[in-house]
C-alpha positions in Angstrom: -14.7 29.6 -64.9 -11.3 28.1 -65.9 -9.8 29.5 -62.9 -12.1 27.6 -60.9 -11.6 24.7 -63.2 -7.2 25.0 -62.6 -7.8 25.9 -58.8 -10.4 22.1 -58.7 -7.6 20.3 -60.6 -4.6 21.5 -58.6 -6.4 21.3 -55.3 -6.9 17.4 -56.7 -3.4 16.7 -57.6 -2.2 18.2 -53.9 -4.9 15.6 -52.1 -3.6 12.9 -54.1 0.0 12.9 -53.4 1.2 10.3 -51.2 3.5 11.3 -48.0 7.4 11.0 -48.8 9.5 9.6 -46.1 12.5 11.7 -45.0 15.8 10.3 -45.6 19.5 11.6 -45.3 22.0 10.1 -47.8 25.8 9.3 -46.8 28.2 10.4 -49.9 28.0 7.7 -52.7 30.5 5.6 -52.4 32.8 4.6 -55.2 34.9 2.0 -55.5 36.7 0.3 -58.4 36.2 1.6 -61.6 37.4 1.2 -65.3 40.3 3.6 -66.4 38.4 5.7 -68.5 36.2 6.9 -65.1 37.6 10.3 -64.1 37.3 12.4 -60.8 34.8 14.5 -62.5 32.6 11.5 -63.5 32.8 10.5 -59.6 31.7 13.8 -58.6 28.8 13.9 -61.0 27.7 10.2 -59.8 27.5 11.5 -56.9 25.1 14.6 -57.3 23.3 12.4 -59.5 22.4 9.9 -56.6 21.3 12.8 -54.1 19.5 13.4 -57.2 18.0 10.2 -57.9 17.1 10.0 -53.9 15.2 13.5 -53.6 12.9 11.8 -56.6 11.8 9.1 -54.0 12.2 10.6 -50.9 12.3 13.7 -48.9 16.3 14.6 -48.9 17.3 17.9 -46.9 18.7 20.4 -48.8 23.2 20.4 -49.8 23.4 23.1 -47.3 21.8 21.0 -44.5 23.5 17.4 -45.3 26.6 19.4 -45.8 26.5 20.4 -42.0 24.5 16.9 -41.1 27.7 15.1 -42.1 29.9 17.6 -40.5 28.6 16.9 -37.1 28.7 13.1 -37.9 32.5 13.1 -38.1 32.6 9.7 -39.2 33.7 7.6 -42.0 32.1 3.8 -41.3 28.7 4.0 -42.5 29.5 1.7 -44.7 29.7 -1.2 -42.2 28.4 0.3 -38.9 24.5 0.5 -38.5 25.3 3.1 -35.7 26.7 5.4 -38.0 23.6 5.8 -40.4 21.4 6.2 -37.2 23.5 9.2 -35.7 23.3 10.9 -39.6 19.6 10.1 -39.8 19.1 12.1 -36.0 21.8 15.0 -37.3 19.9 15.1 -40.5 16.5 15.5 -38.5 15.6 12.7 -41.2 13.5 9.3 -40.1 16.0 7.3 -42.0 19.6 7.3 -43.8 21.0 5.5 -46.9 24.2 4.1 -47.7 24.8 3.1 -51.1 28.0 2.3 -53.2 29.0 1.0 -56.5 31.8 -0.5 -58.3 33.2 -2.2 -61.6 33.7 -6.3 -61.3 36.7 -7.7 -62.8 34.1 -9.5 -64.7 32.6 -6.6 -66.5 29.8 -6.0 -64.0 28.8 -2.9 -62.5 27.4 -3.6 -59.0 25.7 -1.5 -56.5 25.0 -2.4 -53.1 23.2 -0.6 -50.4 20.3 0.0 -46.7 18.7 1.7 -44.9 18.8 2.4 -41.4 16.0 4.4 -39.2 17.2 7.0 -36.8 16.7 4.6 -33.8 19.3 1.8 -35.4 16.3 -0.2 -37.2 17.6 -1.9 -40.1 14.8 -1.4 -42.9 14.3 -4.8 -44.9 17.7 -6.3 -45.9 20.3 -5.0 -47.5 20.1 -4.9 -51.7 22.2 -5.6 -54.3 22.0 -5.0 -57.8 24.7 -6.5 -61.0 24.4 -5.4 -64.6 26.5 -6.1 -67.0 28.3 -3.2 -68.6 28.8 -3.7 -72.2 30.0 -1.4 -74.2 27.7 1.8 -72.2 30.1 4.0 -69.9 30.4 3.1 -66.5 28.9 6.2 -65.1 25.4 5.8 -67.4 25.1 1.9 -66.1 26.1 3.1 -62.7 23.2 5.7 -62.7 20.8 2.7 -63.8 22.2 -0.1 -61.1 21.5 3.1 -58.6 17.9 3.1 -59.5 17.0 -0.2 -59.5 18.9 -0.3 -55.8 16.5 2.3 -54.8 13.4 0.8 -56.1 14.8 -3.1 -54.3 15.2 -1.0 -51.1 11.7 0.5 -51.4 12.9 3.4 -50.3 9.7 5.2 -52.3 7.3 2.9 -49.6 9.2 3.6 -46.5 6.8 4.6 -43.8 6.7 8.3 -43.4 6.3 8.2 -39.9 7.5 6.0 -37.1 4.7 3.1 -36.1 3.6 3.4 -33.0 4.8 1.2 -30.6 2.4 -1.3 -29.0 3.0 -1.4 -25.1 4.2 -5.1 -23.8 1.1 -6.4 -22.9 0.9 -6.1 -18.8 -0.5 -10.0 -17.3 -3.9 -9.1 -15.3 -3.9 -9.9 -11.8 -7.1 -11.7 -10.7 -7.8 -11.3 -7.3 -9.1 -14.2 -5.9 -13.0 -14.0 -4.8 -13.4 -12.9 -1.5 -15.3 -15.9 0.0 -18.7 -14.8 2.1 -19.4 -15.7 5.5 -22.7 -15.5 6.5 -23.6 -12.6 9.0 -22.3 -13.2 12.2 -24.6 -12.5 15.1 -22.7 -10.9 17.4 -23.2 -12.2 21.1 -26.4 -10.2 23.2 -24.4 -8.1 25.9 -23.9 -9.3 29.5 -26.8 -8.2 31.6 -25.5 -5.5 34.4 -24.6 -6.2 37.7 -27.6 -6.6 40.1 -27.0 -5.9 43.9 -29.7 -6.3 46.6 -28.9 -5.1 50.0 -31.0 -6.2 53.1 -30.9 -4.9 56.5 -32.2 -8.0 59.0 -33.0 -5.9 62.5 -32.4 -7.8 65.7 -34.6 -4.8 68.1 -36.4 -6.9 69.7 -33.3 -9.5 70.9 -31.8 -6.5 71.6 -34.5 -5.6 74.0 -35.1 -8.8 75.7 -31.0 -8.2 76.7 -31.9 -5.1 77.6 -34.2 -5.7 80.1 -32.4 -9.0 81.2 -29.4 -7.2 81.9 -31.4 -4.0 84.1 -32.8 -7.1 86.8 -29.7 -8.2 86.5 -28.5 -4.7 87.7 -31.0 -4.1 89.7 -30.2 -7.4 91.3 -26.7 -6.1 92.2 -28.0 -3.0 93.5 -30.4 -5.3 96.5 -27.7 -7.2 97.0 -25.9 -4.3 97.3 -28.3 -3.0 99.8 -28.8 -6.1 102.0 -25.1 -6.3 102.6 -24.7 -3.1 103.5 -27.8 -3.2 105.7 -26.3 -6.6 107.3 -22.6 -4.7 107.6 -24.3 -1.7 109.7 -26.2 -4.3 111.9 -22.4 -6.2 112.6 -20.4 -3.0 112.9 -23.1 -1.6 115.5 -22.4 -4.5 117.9 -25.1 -7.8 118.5 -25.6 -8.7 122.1 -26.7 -12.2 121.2 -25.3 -14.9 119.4 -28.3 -15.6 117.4 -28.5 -12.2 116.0 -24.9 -11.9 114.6 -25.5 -15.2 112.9 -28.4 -13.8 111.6 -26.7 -10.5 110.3 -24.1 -12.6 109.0 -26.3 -15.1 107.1 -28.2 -11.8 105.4 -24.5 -10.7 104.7 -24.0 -13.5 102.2 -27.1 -13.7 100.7 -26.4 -9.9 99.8 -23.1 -11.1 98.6 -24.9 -14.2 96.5 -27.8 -11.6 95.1 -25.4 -9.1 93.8 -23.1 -11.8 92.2 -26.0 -13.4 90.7 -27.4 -9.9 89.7 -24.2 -9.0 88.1 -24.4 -12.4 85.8 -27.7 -11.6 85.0 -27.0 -8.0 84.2 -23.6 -9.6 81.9 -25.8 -12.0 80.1 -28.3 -9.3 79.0 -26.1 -6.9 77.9 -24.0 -9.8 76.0 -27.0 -10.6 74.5 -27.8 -7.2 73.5 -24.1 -6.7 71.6 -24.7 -9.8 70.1 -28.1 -8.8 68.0 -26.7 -6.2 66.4 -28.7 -5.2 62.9 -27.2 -7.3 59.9 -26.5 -5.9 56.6 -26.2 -8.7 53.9 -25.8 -7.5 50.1 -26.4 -10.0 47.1 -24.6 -9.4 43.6 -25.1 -11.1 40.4 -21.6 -10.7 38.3 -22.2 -11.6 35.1 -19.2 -13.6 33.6 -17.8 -15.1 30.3 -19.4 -18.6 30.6 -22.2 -17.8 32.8 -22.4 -15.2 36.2 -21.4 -15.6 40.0 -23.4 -15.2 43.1 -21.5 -12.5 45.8 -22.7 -12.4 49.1 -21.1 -9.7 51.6 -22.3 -7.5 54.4 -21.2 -6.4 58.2 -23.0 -8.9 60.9 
């Protein structure tokens, strides 16, 4: 039952601790100091505020800030924000510390310090801390201005993680409303081309030529005979007068019948070329603003 009880209470204490922030610590820095302050005081200061910065925050180990400030290879932390930020990324820390102290002409023992975060964020302003020394040793006031400069940097409240940035906020693009046209009919489609062909026969004109131009042949061919009838009567010899002037006068009327015949017979078949059969076509074209009457065909 007590084990239970021990195993309850430390699984409280565990769940109540607060997250430490990690931070990486550049070498104390010492600067004037009374007489009586020897190198073996300095050295002890200076473990005592790696010390005194573990209590408040997570510090790597001597082995890893010995080799942190190896790589570093540099000596102006004190001024140069850059500095702390390239210990704080070879520490593997979210933030590093500079700190120094000294002893005033006046009698004070001052202590100064920041804090910068491993992307060159300077964390609150820079502290500083006077106390007057009395008759205490430097080193014990020292160790007390060092605590109080830890406590005005808040280096205990330090965020253990980095905030999360907020992205820039990105301006919205309305798109301007797309304005409605009503529904556009679209136009009805051209109706299609209508033809119409029509054959007008002209049989019976040709015909009537027909026939007008046979008696006209047939006139040609009397004539035809009645001279030759009257040119056999001449050539066989008349012994009167009378009849070679009648042979003669049924000479020209032969003539006149067959020249008459023959116009007849050129009328009719003139007319008969003329009536041929007519072939008209009729063709409605339909056209942008309205349609257009064709008429064609072989007369």
């Amino acid at each position: 039952m007590r084990s239970i009880l021990v195993t309850v209470l430390f699984a409280g204490v565990a769940g109540a601790q607060v997250a430490q922030p990690s931070l990486t610590p550049f070498p104390l820095e010492i600067k004037r100091t009374p007489s009586s302050f020897s190198k073996k005081d300095g050295d002890e200061l200076k473990k005592e505020f790696v010390r005194l910065t573990r209590k408040v925050s997570l510090v790597p180990d001597n082995a890893s800030l010995d080799s942190a400030l190896a790589e570093l290879k540099r000596q102006d932390c004190e001024r140069e924000d850059e500095c702390l930020k390239q210990l704080a990324q070879k520490g593997s820390t979210l933030y590093a510390l500079f700190a120094d102290v000294e002893f005033t002409l006046t009698g004070q023992v001052v202590a100064t310090g920041r804090v910068i975060r491993d992307d060159g964020k300077l964390m609150g302003a820079p502290a500083k801390v006077s106390m007057v020394k009395g008759k205490d040793a430097f080193k014990d006031m020292a160790k007390v201005a060092l605590v109080r400069l830890l406590d005005e940097l808040k280096v205990a409240s330090l965020p253990p993680y980095r905030p999360v940035e907020k992205a820039p906020d990105v301006p919205v693009v309305v798109a301007p409303p797309v304005e409605k046209h009503p529904d556009l009919v679209p136009p009805p489609l051209p109706p299609a081309e209508v033809k119409h062909t029509e054959v007008r026969s002209h049989a019976k004109e040709r015909l009537g030529g027909w026939i007008v131009a046979g008696v006209g042949a047939a006139a040609v061919v009397a004539g035809l005979v009645v001279v030759e009838t009257s040119t056999s009567t001449l050539t066989a010899g008349l012994n009167s007068r009378a009849a070679v002037d009648a042979a003669g006068n049924q000479q020209r009327v032969g003539v006149g019948v067959m020249i008459a015949g023959g116009v007849v017979a050129a009328g009719g078949l003139v007319w008969s070329l003329l009536h041929k059969d007519e072939v008209v076509t009729t063709a409605i074209v339909p056209q942008a603003d309205g349609a257009a009457l064709v008429v064609g065909g072989r007369f």
